[in-house]
N, C-alpha and C positions, 0 to 999 in steps of 0.2 A: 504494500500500500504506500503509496506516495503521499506527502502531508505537504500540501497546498495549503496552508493558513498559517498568518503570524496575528498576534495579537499582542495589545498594549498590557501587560504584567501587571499592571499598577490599579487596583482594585480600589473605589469607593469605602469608606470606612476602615479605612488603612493607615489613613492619616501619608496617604501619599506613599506607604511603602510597597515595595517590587515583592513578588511571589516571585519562589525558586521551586521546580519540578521535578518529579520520577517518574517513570512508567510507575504504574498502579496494577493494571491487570485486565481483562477482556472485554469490551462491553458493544453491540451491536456493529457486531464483525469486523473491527477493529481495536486498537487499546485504547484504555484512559489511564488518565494521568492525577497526579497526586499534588497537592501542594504542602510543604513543606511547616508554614507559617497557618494556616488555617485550619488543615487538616481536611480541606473540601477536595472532592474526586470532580474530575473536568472531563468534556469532550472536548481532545484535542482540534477536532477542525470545526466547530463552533462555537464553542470558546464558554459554553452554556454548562452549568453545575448538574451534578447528579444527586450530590450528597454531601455534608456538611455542611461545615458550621457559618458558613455565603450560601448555601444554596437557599433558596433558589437566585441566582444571577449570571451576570451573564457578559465578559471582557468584552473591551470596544476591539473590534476589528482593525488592523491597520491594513491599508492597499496595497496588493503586490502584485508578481508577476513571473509567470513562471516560461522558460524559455532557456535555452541552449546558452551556455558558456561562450560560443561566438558570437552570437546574438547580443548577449549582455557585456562584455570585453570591450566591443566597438562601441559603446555608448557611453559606457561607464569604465574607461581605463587606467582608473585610479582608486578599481573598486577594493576591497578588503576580501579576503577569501577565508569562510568558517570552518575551519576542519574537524572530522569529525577524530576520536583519539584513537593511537597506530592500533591499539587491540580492537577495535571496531572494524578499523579498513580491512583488516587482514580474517577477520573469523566472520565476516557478514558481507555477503555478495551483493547486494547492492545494484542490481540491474545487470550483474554478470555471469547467473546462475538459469538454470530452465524452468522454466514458467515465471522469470522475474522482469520481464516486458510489461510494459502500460500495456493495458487493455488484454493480458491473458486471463482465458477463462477460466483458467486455474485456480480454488479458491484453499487457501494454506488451510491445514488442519487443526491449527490454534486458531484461526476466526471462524469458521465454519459451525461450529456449537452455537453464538451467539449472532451468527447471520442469518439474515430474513433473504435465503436463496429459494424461498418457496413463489416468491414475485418473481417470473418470464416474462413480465411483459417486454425489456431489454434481454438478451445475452446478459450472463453475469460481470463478464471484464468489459462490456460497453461502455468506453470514456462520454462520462458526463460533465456538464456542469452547474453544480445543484444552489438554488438561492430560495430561501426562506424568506415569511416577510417578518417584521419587526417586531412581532410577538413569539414567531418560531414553532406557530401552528398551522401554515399555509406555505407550501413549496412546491417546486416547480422544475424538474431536471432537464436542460436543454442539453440534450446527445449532441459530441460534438461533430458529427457528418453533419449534422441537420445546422449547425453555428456556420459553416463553411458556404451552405448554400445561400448563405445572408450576404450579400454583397453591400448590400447597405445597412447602415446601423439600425440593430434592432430596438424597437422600442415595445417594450411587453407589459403590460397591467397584470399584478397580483395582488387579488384582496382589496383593492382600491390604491392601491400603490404602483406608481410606475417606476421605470428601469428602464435602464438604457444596458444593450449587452452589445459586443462585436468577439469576434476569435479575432485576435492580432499575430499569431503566431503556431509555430507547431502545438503547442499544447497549450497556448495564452489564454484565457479568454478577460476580457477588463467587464465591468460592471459596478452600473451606479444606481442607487435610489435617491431619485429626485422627490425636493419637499415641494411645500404645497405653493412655492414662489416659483419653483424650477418646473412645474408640470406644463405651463402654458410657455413653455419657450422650444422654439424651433433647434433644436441641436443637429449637428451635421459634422462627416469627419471630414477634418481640414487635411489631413495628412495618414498617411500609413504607416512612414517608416521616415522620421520617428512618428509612433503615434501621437495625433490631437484632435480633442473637439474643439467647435466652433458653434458659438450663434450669431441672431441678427444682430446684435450689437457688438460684435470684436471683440470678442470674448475669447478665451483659446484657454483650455487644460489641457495637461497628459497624461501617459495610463494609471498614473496614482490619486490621480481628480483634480491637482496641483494647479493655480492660476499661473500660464506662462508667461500674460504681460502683465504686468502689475499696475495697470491705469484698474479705476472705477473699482478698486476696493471689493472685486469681484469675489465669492465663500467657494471655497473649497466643493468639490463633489463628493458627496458619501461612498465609499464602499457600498456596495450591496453586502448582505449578510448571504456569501457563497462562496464555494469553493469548488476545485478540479477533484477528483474522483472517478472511481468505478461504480459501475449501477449496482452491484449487489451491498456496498459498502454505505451508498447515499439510502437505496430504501429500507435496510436497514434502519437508520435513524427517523428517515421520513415515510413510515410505509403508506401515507398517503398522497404522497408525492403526484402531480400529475405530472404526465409528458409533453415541452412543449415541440411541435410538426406545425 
């Protein structure tokens, strides 16, 4: 499983302090994790509590972006590189073993007990991209063949909330949920490569929602609350998920 999500550590009622993590142990076909300082169990790719002494809550999401080492080098060639420790590189294959491809339908036998592989509406290793709305009881899995045949930016309505999605890359997909100032404006993408939106008034962000010119004091774009996955892993968590076609 690929972990497509980062979120801001820094929890409400903390008095502004950073949570430090462990894996914890299995939970809707993939792991959760542990915080240190709370004692609350988390979903690592929605950032939302299972248990403990925070739950029920739920980390702000930071904007990312997921794409090839050359892809990200040319943009950012002054970037910092996270590694993971030598006993990890070497006992855990990492994308170099069989059935360890994005999108195998291969599903491991430590996730498989607490997977919801009884849902075929997708193949089980069908790369999706799954966004919930703001409360985290309404979601939506956009398969990424079906984000490809989008040539234009999609704009999607969930729950009465809209969104903006495009795939900008081999496995990218960017995605924003617009507030209730942002739903009447025209958005369009200025650019590919680098990615930007644009509106009627000269407006321009990039795939992190970011304002690239700095006239009119223009707000930032939200994250949507979603992330890159495989279908058995997403209805897992959401098994009422629809599909969107």
């Amino acid at each position: 499983m690929q972990w497509d999500s980062a979120f801001d550590p820094v929890v409400e009622g903390l008095d502004g302090k950073s949570l430090s993590f462990q894996i914890h142990g299995i939970a809707n076909g993939t792991f959760s994790v542990y915080d240190y300082q709370t004692h609350t169990v988390w979903s690592p790719f929605t950032g939302r509590s299972f248990t403990g002494t925070m739950h029920p809550t739920k980390m702000d999401r930071i904007p990312l972006v997921l794409e090839s080492w050359k892809e990200w080098i040319q943009r950012y060639p002054d970037a910092d590189v996270v590694l993971a420790s030598r006993l990890m590189i070497e006992t855990r294959e990492h994308g170099r073993g069989v059935h360890s491809e994005l999108g195998d339908s291969f599903v491991a036998p430590v996730f498989a007990p607490t997977a919801n592989l009884e849902d075929t509406r997708l193949p089980y290793g069908t790369l999706v991209f799954g966004i919930t709305n703001a409360g985290g009881d309404q979601s939506v899995a956009f398969p990424l063949e079906f984000l490809e045949t989008q040539e234009e930016l999609l704009r999607y309505t969930l729950n009465d909330q809209d969104y903006l999605v495009k795939k900008v890359g081999e496995f990218s997909v960017v995605a924003f949920r617009l507030s209730e100032e942002q739903r009447e404006t025209a958005f369009r993408i200025v650019s590919e490569s680098p990615f930007r939106l644009g509106d009627q008034q000269g407006g321009v962000w990039d795939e992190f929602g970011s304002p690239v010119d700095t006239t009119g004091n223009r707000p930032n774009l939200e994250a949507a609350d979603g992330y890159f996955t495989e279908w058995y892993e997403w209805v897992s968590s959401y098994p009422q998920s629809n599909i969107a076609d």
